[in-house]
N, C-alpha and C positions, 0 to 999 in steps of 0.2 A: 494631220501631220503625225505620223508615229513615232518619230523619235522624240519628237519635242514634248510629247505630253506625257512620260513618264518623268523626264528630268525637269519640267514642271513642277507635278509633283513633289520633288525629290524637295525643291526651293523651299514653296511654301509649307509643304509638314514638315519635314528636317533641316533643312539648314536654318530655318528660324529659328526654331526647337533647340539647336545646336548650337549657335550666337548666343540667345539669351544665357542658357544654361553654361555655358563654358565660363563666362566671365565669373558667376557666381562661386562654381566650384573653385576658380582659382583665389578669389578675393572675399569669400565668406567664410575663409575657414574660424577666424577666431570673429566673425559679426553673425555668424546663424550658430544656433544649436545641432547636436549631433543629427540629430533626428532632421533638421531643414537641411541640412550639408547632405547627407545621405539621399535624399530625395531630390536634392539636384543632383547627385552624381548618379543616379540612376537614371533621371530622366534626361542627360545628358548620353550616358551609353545607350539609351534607346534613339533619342535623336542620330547618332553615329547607325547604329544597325538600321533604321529607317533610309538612310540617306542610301548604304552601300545596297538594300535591294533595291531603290529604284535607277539606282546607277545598273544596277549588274542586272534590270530588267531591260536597261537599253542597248546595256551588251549583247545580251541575250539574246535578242530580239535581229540585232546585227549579225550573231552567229546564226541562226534557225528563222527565217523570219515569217513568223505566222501571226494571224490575225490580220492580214490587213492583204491587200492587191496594186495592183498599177494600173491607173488612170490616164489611160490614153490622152484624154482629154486635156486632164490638166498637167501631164507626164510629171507625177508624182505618186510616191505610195501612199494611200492612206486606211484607214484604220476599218476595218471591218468586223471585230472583234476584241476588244479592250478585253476581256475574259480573257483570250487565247494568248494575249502577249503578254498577262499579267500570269499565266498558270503555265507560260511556255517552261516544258523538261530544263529543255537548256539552260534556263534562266535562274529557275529555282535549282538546279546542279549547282551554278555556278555563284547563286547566292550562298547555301550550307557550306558547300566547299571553300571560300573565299572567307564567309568568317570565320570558319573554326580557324582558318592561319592565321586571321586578325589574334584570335584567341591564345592559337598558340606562341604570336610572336610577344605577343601582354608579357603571359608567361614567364618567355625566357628572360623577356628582360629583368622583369620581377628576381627570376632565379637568379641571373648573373650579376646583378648589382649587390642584391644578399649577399652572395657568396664574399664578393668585394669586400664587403663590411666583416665579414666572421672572417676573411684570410686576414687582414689588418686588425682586428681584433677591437674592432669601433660598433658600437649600438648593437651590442647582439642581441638583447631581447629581442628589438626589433626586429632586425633581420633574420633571425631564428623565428617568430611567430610570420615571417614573410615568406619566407625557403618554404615553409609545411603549405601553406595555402599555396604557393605557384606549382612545385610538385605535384599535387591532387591535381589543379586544376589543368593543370598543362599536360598532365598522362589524359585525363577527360579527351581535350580538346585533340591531341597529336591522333590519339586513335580514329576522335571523329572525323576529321583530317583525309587520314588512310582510307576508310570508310566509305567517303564522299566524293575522295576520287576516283573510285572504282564507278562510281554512280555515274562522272563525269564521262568515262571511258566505254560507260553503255549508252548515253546519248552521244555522244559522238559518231559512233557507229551508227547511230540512225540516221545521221544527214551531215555529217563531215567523215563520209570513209578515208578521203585523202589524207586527210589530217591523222588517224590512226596508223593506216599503211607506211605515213611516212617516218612519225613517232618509233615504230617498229623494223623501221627499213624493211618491210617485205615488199621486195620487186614483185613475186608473184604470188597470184592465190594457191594458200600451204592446203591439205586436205584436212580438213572438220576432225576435230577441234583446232584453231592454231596453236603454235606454242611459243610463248612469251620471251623475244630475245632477252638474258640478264644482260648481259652487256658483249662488243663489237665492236670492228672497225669498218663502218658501212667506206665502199668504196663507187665510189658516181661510173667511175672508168669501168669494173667489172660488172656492175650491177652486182655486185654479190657481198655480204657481211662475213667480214675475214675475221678469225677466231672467234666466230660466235657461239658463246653459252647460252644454250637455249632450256625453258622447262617446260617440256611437253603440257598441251592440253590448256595452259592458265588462259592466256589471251582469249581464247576462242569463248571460254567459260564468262571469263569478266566483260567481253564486247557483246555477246548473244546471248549468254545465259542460256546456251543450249549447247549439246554435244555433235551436231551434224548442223550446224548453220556455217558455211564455209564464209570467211574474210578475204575480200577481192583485194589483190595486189596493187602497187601502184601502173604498172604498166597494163592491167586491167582495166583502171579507172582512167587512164589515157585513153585508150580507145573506147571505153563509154562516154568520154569527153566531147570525142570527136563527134558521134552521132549524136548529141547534144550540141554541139556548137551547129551543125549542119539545121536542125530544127530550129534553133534558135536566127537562125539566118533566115530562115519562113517569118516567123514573126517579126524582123526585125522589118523585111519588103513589104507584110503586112501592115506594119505600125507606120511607113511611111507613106503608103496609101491612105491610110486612115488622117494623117496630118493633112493630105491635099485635100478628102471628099471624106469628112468624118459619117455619113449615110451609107458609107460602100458595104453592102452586106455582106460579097466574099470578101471582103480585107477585114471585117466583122470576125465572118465565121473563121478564119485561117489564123486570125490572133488570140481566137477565145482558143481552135485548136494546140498552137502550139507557146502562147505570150507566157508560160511557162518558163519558159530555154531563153525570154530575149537575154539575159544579163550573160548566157554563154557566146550567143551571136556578135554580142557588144566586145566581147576579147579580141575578136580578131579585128577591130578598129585598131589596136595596139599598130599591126601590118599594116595595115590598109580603110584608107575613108571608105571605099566604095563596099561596104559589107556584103552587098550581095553578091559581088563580082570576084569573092577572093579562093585563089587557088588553094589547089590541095595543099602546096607546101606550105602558106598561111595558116590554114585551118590545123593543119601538124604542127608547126610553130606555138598556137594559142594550146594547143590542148596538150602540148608540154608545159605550159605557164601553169597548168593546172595542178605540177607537184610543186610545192618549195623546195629548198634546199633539204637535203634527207641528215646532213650530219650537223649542224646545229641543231636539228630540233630530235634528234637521235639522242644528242650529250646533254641537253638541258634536261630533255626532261629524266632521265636518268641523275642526271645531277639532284634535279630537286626529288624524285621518288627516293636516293639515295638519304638524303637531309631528313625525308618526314620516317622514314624509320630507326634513323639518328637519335631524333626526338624522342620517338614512343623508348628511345632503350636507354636514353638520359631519366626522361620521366620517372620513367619504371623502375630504375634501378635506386631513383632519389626519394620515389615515395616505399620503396622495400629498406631502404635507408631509414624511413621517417619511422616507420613500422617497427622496426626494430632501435629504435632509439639510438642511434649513430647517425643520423642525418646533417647535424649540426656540430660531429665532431670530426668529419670524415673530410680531409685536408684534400686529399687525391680527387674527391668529388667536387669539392667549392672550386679548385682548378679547372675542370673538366667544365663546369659549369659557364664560368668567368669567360673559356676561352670559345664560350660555344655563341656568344650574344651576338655577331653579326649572323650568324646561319639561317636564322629564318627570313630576315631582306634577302638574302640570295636565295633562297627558295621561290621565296615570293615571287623575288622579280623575274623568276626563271620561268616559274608556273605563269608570267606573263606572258613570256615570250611565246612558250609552248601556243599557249592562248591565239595570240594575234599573229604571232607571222605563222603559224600551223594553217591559217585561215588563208592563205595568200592562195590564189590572187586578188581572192576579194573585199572590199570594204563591207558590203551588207550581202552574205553568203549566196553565191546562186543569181543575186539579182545586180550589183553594181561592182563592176570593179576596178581597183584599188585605183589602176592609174586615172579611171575619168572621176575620181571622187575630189578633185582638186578643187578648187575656186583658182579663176579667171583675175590672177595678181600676179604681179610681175616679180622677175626672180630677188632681184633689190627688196621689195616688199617682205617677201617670205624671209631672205635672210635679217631682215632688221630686223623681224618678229622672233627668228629664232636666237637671234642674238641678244633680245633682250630679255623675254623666258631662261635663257641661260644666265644672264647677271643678275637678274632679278632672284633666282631660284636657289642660285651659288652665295646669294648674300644672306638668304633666310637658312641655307643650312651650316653657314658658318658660325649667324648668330645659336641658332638653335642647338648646334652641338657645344660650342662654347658655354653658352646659360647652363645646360644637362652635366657635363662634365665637372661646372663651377657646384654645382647644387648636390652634383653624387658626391664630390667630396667633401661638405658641409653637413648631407646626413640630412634627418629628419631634425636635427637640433633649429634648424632654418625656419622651422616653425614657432617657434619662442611660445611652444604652449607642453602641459602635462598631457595631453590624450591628441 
C-alpha cells in the first residue's frame, strides 16, 4: 500500500514525538530547567519537521508517482521501491520548499507581535532581542523560499507540464528559451494573455535549465492527451481481459505495452461507461479536462510569488535596520511589519492551491482521477462529514485566536518568571 506506509510512518516517529513533547514545552516552563525546556522545544521542532516530510512524501508521491506499479490482480498500486518514493524530486522540492514557509511564517509572526509591543511601548527589551532574531531569521528562510521554488518549477516541468503551461497561461509552445509572463489578463474566450508583461528568456532557464529546450503549450499538451487517452483505452480493454482470464498472454503483453496511459483511458469514463467504445468527441471532451482553469491558478500563483518577495524586502530592509542600529527605533517599520502578519497564510494557502488544483484532473497524477477517487457514500453522508469538520474546525479557531490575542496582550509577563 503506498500511501499508507509513509503516513504510518509519520504516526509513529512524529506524531508521538510531537504529543509527548508539546505538552512539556507548554507546561515545563517554570518545572524543568533551561537546559530540559530547551531540549524539548527542540525535539519538539524536529517532531513537527519529521511529520511535514512524511506527509509531503505522500503528497509527493500523489504528484509524481514513482516507486511503486499497478496490480492487475489485486487493482491496487503497490510499492516497488520505498527508496524512489522516499528520494522522489517532487517530494523532497516540496518538502525544503514547504518548510522554509513554515519558517518564514514562525518569522513573521515573531516580527509582527514584536513590533506590536515597541509601537505600544510595552516589554521592549523583549521584544527588541525578539525583532533582531526574527529579521535574521526570516531574511534566511524568505530567500530560501524563493530559492526552492524555482527548484519546485524544474520538477514540475518534468512530469506536470500542464500545470506549468497553465501557471503561465501559455496556449502555445513560445520558441526556446520561454519567457516568463510578469503579470496579465489570461482570457479562456481568446486564448490569448491581454496586457502581458513578459521577461524574455526567465521561464525557459528556471523549467529546463537550458537555453534551447522548448515548453509545450497548453493546447499542445491537449493533443498529447488525446494520444494518451487513445493508448490508455488499449490497456483499459486489456485490463478487462485480464479480470475475465488473468492467463491471457496477449491481454498480458498489450497491458505491460501500454498500462502506462490506463489512468488517461479512465477519464473518459467521466463520458461514458463503455471506455472502449467512446467517440471522438468523448475522448476530445476528457483531454480538455486535462487543463484546469488557467486564471485562478494564473493570479494565485502570482499572488503568492508576489508575497515571498514581499518578505525577502521586509526581511532585508529590517535586518539593514538591525545593522545599523535603527531597528528598534524605526516607527514606519514596526507598522509595516505589524500590518504584514496575516501575508504569509495567504501565501501559504495559495501555494496550495497552485499545488492541488494545478494537478487537476488528477488525484494520484497520470494514474487516478479526481472524479473516481471518491468512496462509495451517499450525499447525506459526505455533507454531514463536511458539516461537521466545518464546526468542529470554526470552534478550535475561535478558541485558538481568542487564547493568542488574550496572551499577545499579556506579554511574556504571563509567565510569572525572570528568564
Amino acid at each position: 500500500d503506498v500511501f499508507g506506509v509513509p503516513l504510518a510512518i509519520e504516526g509513529l516517529m512524529a506524531f508521538f514525538l510531537e504529543a509527548t513533547f508539546v505538552g512539556l514545552f507548554f507546561f515545563g516552563w517554570n518545572k524543568l530547567s533551561r537546559v530540559k525546556h530547551l531540549m524539548c522545544t527542540w525535539l519538539l521542532a524536529l517532531g513537527t519537521n519529521l511529520s511535514a516530510l512524511w506527509i509531503l512524501v505522500a503528497n509527493g508521491w500523489m504528484q509524481n508517482p514513482v516507486g511503486a506499479y499497478f496490480n492487475y490482480q489485486t487493482m491496487r498500486m503497490e510499492v516497488s521501491s520505498f527508496y524512489d518514493i522516499l528520494f522522489n524530486p517532487v517530494a523532497q522540492a516540496k518538502f525544503v520548499h514547504t518548510i522554509s514557509a513554515g519558517y518564514v511564517t514562525g518569522a513573521m509572526f515573531v516580527l509582527s507581535i514584536s513590533a506590536y509591543f515597541l509601537l505600544r511601548g510595552r516589554h521592549k527589551a523583549f521584544a527588541q532581542r525578539s525583532m533582531t532574531v526574527a529579521v535574521s531569521f526570516g531574511l534566511a528562510s524568505a530567500l530560501s523560499v524563493v530559492v526552492l521554488g524555482d527548484e519546485s518549477g524544474y520538477v514540475a516541468n518534468a512530469n506536470q507540464k500542464m500545470k506549468l503551461a497553465v501557471i503561465e497561461a501559455m496556449w502555445h509552445t513560445d520558441e526556446a528559451p520561454a519567457g516568463l509572463t510578469l503579470i496579465g489578463i489570461p482570457d479562456d474566450k481568446t486564448l490569448t494573455t491581454r496586457y502581458a508583461i513578459n521577461i524574455p528568456f526567465v521561464l525557459g532557464i528556471i523549467a529546463t535549465r537550458s537555453f534551447n529546450t522548448p515548453l509545450p503549450g497548453i493546447f499542445e499538451l491537449i493533443d498529447e492527451g488525446k494520444l494518451r487517452i487513445h493508448e490508455g483505452m488499449k490497456a483499459y480493454a486489456a485490463l478487462s481481459q485480464l479480470q475475465i482470464d488473468p492467463q491471457n498472454a496477449q491481454a498480458k503483453a498489450e497491458f505491460e505495452k501500454y498500462g502506462q496511459y490506463l489512468g488517461y483511458g479512465l477519464l473518459v469514463k467521466r463520458y461514458t461507461e463503455n471506455v472502449t467504445d467512446a467517440t471522438e468527441e468523448q475522448i476530445d471532451k476528457a483531454a480538455h479536462d486535462l487543463k484546469p482553469k488557467v486564471i485562478p491558478m494564473f493570479f494565485s500563483f502570482r499572488v503568492m510569488v508576489g508575497c515571498g518577495f514581499y518578505f525577502i524586502l521586509l526581511f532585508a530592509v529590517g535586518f539593514y535596520l538591525s545593522v545599523r542600529h535603527k531597528l528598534h527605533t524605526t516607527t514606519w517599520y514596526h507598522r509595516m511589519a505589524f500590518y504584514s502578519l496575516p501575508l504569509p497564510w495567504v501565501a501559504a494557502e495559495l501555494g496550495w492551491v497552485v499545488a492541488e488544483y494545478g494537478r487537476q484532473p488528477w488525484a494520484v497524477q497520470g494514474i487516478l482521477p479526481t472524479f473516481m477517487g471518491s468512496s462509495s457514500v451517499s450525499a447525506a453522508n459526505v455533507w454531514t462529514s463536511i458539516a461537521g469538520f466545518v464546526l468542529f474546525y470554526t470552534v478550535l479557531a475561535v478558541v485558538e485566536l481568542y487564547l493568542m490575542v488574550k496572551y499577545i496582550r499579556l506579554g511574556p509577563d504571563v509567565l510569572h518568571t525572570s528568564h
